[in-house]
N, C-alpha and C positions, 0 to 999 in steps of 0.2 A: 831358830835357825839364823846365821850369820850369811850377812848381804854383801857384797862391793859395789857401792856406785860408782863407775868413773865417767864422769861429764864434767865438763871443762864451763858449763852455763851455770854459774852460783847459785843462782835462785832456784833455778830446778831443779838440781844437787839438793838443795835444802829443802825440796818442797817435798820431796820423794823420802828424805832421810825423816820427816816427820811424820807422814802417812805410813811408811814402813814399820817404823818402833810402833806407828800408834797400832798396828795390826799384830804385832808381836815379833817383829825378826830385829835382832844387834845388825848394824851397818856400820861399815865404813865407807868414807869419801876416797875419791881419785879425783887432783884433777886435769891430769895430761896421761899420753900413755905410756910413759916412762915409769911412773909411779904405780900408774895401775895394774901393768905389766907385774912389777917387781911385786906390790902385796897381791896379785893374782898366784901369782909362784907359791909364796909362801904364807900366805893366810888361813888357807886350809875350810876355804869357804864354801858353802852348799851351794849360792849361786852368784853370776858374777851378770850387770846391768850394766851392759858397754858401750859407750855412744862412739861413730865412726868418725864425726871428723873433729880431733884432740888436736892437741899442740904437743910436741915432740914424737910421740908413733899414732899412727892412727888405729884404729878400733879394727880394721881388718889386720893390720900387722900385729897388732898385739894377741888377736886370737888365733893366727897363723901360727906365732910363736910358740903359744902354750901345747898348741896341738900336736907339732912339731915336736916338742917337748915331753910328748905324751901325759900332758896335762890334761885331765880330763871334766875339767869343773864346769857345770852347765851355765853356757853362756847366751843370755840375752840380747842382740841388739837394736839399741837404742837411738834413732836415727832422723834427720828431717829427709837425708837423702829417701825420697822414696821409689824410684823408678823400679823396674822389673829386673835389669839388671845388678842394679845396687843391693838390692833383697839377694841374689842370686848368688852374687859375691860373698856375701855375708856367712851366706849355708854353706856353700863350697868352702869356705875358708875354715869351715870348722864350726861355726855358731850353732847353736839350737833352736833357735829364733830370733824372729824380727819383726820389731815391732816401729812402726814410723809414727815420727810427730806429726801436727801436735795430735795426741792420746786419752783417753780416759783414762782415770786411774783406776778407776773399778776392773777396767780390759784389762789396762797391764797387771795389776792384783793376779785376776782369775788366769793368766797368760803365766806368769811368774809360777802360781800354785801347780799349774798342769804341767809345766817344767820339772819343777821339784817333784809329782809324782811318776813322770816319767822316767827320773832319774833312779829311782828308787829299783828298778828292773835291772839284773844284771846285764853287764855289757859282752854285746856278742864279740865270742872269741876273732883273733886272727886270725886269716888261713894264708898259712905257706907251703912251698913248694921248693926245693933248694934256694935260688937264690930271690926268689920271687914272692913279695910278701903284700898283700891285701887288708885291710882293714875295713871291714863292713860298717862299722860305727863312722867311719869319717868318711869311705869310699875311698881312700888314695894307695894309691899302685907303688910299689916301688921295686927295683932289681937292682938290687946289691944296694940298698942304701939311697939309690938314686931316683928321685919321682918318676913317674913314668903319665904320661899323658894318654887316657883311656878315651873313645867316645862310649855312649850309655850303652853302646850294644857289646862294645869290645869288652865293657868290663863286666855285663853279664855275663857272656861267655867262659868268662876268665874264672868265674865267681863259682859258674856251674862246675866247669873241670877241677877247681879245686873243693870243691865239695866233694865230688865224684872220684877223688885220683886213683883210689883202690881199683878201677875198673875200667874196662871201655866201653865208650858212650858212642850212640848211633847218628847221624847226622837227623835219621827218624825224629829221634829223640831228643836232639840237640832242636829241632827247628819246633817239636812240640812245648819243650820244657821254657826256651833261650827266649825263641820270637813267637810262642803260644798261636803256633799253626794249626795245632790240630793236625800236622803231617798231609795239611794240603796249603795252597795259596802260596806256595815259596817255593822256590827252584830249590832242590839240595845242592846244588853247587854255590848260593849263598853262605854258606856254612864255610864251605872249603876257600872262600873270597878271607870270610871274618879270621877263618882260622891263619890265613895267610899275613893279615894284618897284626896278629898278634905273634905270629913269629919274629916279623919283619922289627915289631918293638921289644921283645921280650930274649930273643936268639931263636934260632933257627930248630936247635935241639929241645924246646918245652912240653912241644909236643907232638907228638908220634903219631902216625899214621901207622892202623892194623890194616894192612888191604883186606878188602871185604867185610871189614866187618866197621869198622867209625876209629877212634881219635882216644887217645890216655896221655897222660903226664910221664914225661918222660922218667924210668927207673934208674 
């Protein structure tokens, strides 16, 4: 299997490229993220070991980019930053993990392997809806092209109806499925709040209201 390190710290870069081969994977070096960017695009590699803070892009811009790009090569990040939002950033930005210096190599080894076999599962489709397109592998929203900023409830929601669109859905069912009520502990007018928030980002016509009966995507 074929590696990309990109880390801008030589000796680490080197210490990684020798315990890699010695395990059996081809590696290449990066060592800013201009470069690594560019043989990330086109190298055509199983996994990509991306450290955040490079010289010319950083490690979340670079995997921003690819994703963006709809590059989908499983990325690693490789980081001293270790804070809960830094980690945070990382995932939301597209990563597959993150892993903080300094590391064992035996961890990152077994962290790297379980990447590479989780990649091996097909990638869950897109779900769209005219103008409004979802990405379950990355999470990101977008309407017509343009990102759309979801909170985690909004883009369950969102997640559910388009799963659902053949049909109408019951607030019932919405508060059992979305916010796993069980159809008690939540007002059903929560529902018609969330649903409101997602028109207000989305247009107004996404989705429909059946009186008396719950909620579909607009036909």
């Amino acid at each position: 299997m074929r590696l990309l390190v990109v880390e801008d710290e030589a000796r680490l870069a080197r210490a990684l490229e020798r315990g890699l081969v010695a395990d059996g994977f081809t590696v290449d070096l990066a060592a800013d993220g201009v470069s690594g960017l560019e043989a990330a695009r086109d190298g055509q590699y199983d996994a990509v070991l991306l450290d955040v803070m490079l010289p010319g892009l950083s490690g979340y811009e670079v995997v921003k980019r690819l994703r963006a790009e709809e590059n989908w090569v499983p990325v690693m990040m490789v980081s001293a930053k270790d804070g809960p939002y830094d980690q945070a950033d990382g995932l939301d930005y597209g990563a597959d993990d993150y892993l903080t210096k300094p590391f064992d190599y035996v961890v990152l080894l077994a962290r790297l392997r379980a990447l590479l076999r989780r990649q091996s599962d097909p990638r869950p489709p897109v779900l769209t809806h005219a103008d409004v397109r979802l990405d379950p592998a990355t999470r990101e929203v977008t309407l017509a092209g343009v990102p759309v900023a979801l909170s985690p409830r909004e883009y369950e929601l969102l997640e559910f109806f388009l799963r659902h669109q053949d049909r109408v859905v019951t607030k019932i069912e919405l508060l059992d499925r979305v916010w796993d009520a069980r159809g008690v502990g939540y007002d059903p007018n929560t529902v018609e709040v969330y649903v409101g928030y997602l028109r207000r980002k989305l247009g107004a016509g996404v989705i429909e209201t059946v009186r008396g009966a719950g909620y579909r995507l607009s036909r």
